[in-house]
Wavefront OBJ file of the C-alpha trace (Angstrom):
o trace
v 0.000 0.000 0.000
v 1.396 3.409 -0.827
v -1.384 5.857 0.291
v -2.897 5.565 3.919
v -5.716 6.854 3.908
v -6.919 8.483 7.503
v -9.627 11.001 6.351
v -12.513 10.911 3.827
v -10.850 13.954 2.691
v -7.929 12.719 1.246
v -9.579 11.347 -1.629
v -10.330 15.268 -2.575
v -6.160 15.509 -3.040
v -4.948 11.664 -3.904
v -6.341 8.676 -5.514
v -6.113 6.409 -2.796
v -5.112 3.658 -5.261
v -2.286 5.739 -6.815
v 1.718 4.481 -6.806
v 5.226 5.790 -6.818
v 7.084 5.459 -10.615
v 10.907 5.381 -9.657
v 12.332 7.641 -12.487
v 16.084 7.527 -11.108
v 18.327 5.883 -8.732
v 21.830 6.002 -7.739
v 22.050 9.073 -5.736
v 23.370 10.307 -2.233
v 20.763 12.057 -0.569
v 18.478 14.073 -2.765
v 16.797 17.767 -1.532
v 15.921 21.204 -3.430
v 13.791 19.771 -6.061
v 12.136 22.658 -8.004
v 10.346 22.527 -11.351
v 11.746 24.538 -14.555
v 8.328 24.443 -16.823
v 10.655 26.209 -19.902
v 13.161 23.233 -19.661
v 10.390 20.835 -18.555
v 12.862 19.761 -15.713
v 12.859 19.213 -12.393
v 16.313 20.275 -11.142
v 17.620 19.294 -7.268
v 20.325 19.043 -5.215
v 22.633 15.643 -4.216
v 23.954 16.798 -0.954
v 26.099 13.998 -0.197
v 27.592 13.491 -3.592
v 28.076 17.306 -3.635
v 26.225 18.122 -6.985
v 23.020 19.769 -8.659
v 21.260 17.887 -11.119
v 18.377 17.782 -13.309
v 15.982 15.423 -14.485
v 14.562 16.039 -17.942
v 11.072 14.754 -19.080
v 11.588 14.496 -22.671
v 14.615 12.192 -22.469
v 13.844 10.412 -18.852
v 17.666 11.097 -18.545
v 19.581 13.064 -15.099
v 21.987 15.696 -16.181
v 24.698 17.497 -13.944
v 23.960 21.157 -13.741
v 27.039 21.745 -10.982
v 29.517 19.778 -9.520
v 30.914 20.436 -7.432
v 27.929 22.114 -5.672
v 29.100 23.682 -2.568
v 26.823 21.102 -1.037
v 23.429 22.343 -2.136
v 20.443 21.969 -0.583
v 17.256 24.152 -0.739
v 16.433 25.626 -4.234
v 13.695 27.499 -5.933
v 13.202 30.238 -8.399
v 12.375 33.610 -8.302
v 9.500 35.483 -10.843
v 12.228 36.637 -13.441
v 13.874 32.832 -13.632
v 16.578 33.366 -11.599
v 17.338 30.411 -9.318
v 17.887 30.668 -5.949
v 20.397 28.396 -4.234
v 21.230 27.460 -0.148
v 24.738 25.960 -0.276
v 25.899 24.668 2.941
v 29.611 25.013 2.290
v 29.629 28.644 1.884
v 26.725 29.338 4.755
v 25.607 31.623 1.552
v 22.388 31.976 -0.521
v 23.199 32.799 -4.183
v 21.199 33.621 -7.241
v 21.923 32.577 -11.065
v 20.228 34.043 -13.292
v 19.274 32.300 -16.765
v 22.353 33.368 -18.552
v 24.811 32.021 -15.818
v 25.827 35.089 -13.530
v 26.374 34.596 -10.130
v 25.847 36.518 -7.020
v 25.961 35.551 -3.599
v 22.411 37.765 -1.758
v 22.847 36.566 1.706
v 25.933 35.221 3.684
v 26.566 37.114 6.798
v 24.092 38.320 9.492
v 25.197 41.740 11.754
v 28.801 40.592 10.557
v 28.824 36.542 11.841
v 28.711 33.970 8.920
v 25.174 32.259 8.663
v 24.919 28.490 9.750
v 23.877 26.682 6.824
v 20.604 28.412 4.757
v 18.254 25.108 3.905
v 15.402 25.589 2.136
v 13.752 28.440 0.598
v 10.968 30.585 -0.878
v 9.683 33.851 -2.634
v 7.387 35.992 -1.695
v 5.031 37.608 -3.699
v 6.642 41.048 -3.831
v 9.865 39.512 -4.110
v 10.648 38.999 -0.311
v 13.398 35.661 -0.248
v 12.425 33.467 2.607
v 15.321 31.040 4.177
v 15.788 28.753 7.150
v 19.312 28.491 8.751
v 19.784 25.224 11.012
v 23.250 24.587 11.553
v 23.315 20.859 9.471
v 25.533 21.714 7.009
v 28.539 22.164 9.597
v 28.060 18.680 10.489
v 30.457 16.109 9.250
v 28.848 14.363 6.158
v 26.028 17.112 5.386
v 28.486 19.915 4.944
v 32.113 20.708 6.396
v 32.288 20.408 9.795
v 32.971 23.909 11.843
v 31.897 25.577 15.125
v 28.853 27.977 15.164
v 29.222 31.728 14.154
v 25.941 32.549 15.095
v 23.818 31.618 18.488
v 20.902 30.806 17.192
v 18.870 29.121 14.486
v 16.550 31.544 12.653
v 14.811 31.964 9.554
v 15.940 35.142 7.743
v 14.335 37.383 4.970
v 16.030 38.949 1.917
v 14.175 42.100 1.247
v 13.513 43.369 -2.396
v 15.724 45.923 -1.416
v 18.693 43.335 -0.351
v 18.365 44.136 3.545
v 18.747 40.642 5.534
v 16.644 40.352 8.881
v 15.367 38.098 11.239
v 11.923 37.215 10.928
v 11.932 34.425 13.445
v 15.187 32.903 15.646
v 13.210 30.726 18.490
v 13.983 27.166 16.730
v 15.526 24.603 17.501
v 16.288 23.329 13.951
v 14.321 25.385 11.060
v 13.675 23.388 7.754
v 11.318 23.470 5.459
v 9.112 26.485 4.984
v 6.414 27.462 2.636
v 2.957 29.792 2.058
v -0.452 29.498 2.231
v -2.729 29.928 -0.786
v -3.083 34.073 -1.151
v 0.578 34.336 0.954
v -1.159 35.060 4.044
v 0.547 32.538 6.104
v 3.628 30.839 6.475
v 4.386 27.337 7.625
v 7.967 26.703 9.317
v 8.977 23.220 10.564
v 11.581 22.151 13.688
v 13.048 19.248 12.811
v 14.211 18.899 16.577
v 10.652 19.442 17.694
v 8.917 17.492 14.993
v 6.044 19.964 14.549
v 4.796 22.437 12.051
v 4.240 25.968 13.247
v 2.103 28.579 11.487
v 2.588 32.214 10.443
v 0.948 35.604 9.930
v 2.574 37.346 7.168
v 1.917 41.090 7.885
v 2.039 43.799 4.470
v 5.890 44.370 5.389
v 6.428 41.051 5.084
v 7.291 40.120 8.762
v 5.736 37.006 10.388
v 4.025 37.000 13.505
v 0.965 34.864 15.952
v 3.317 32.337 15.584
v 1.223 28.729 16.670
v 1.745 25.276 16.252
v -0.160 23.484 13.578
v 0.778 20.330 13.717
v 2.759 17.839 16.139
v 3.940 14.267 16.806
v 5.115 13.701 13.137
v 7.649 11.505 14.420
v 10.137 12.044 17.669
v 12.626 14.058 15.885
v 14.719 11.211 15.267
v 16.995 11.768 11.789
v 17.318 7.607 11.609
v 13.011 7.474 11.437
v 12.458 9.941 9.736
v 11.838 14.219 10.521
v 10.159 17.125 9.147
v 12.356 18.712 6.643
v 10.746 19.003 2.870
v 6.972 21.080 3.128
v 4.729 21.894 0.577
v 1.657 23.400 0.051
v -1.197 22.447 -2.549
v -3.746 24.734 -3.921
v -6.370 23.846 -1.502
v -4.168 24.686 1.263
v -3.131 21.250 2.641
v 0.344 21.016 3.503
v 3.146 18.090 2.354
v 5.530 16.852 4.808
v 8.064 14.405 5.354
v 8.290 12.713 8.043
v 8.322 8.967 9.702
v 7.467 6.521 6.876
v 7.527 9.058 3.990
v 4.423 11.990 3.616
v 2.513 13.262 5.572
v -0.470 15.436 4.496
v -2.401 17.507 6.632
v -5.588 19.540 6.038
v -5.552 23.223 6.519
v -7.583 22.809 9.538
v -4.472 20.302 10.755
v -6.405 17.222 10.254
v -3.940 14.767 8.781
v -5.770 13.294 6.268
v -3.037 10.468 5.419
v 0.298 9.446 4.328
v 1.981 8.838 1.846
v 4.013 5.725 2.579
v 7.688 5.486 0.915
v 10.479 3.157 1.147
v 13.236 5.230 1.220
v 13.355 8.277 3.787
v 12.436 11.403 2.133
v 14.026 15.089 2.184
v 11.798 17.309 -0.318
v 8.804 17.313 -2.801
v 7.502 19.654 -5.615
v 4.976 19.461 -7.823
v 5.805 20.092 -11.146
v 4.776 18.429 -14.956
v 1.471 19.474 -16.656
v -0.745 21.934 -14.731
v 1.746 21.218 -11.850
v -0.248 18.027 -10.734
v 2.759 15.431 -10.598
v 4.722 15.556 -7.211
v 7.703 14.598 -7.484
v 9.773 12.995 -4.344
v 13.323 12.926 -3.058
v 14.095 9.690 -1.238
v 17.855 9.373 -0.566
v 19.465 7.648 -3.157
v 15.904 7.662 -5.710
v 13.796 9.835 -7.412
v 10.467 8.725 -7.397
v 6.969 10.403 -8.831
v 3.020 10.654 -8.047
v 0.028 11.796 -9.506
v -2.008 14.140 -7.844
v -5.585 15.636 -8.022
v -4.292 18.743 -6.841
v -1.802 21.187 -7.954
v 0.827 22.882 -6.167
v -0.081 26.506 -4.712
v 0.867 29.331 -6.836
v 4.625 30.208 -6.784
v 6.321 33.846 -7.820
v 7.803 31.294 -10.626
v 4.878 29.782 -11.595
l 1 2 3 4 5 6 7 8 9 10 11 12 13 14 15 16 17 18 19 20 21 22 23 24 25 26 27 28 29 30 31 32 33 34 35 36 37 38 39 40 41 42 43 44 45 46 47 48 49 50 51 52 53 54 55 56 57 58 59 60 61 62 63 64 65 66 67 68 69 70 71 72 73 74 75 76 77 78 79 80 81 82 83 84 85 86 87 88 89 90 91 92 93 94 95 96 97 98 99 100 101 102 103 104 105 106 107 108 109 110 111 112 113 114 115 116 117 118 119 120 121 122 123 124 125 126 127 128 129 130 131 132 133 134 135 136 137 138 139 140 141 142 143 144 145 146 147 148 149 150 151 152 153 154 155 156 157 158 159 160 161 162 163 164 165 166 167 168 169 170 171 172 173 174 175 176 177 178 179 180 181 182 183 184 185 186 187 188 189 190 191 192 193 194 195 196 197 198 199 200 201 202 203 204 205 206 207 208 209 210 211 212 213 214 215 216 217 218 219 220 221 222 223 224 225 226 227 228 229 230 231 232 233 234 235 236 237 238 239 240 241 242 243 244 245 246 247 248 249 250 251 252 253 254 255 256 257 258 259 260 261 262 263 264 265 266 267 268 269 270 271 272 273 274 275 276 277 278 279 280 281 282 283 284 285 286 287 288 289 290 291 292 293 294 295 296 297 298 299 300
């Protein structure tokens, strides 16, 4: 069985009777999967092995976009194409634009080198949203080094380049994403294995922070955390967690899982209308119809 089903709802967002198609194998640990509709790719990172890839539709085949990577992790793209990179070996976020320039937007906060940015998203007026756990200066996820910083935030880039805090009471801040219309924000602990919710006031800062969902797992790395999140068009939110997915109504019903054999890091949706999700399971890359599409990204 690959879909649990633990609400009537669920059959609104999967058929209960849908599988996972392994499209690739061979990897190290796979994270920052983003769709490129103009390449019809999905590109994402290979922390362990240290490179970027892609996957292309058309030929079914994995190309190397970067290697080495500076140990990549989260990735995602802004409304004029550029993608957006964490790496953990510089503690930097950069941006490439289509053409190949590079420029490093975020590496130092009130002069003390970042930890390691993770994952990331855009705002809709061009805000950049990052978490900063310090994973990537342990041995094997990044290069081991003490601390600069002391604490584990999640940062914003403003449009106008400015870095600030937007939130530093975590424990280990992963994946992040927004609600349908951008009025929320979801930001997960992987220490604390919960979810926690955000207003997103007009100047972009979050605050009301609350939890939205807990017990996905004991916070355990070897079972299984929260670390990839998305969020559909209804609202429901994508998690990993113990087991594989977990998928949780707006409301913070879980409405089921989605069961998978290899531990997972991220999701995106991407393919036609953005209804395939596509999953990052350690060494495999693995995909899944949906009846829902992803939420509207800047990107998009």
């Amino acid at each position: 069985m690959t879909v649990v089903v633990k609400s009537d709802r669920l059959e609104q967002v999967l058929d209960p009777g849908a599988s996972l198609e392994t499209l690739a194998d061979g990897f190290g640990f796979l994270e920052g999967l983003v769709w490129n509709a103009r390449q019809g790719a999905l590109h994402f990172s290979d922390i362990t092995q240290d490179k970027r890839r892609r996957w292309v539709a058309s030929t079914g085949k994995v190309e190397i976009v970067m290697d080495p990577s500076n140990i990549s992790n989260g990735q995602t793209f802004d409304a004029a194409g550029n993608l957006l990179v964490c790496e953990h070996a510089t503690s930097s976020v950069v941006r490439e634009t289509p053409g190949g320039a590079r420029e490093t937007i975020a590496s130092h906060y009130q002069g003390k080198e970042l930890n390691s940015p993770n994952d990331i998203c855009v705002g809709p007026e061009g805000s950049i949203y990052f978490t900063d756990p310090p994973y990537g200066r342990f041995a094997g996820w990044g290069i081991e080094r003490p601390q600069d910083l002391d604490f584990q935030g999640v940062f914003r880039i403003k449009p106008d380049g400015e870095l600030e805090v937007v939130a530093e009471d975590f424990e280990g801040p992963n994946g992040l994403c927004f609600s349908p219309g951008n009025s929320m924000m979801y930001i997960n602990d992987s220490a604390k294995a919960h979810i926690r919710v955000f207003d997103v006031q007009s100047d972009g800062r979050l605050t009301n922070g609350r939890i939205f969902a807990e017990g996905i797992g004991r916070g355990v790395p070897e079972e299984g955390v929260v670390d990839g999140m998305k969020c559909d068009e209804r609202g429901d939110i994508f998690v990993t967690g113990p087991g594989g997915l977990w998928i949780f109504a707006p409301d913070g019903e879980q409405l089921g899982n989605i069961e998978v054999p290899k531990g997972v890091g991220n999701l995106a949706w991407g393919g036609d209308g953005y209804k395939t999700l596509f999953i990052g399971a350690w060494d495999k890359l693995f995909r899944m119809p949906t009846k829902v599409a992803s939420h509207s990204e800047p990107y998009m």
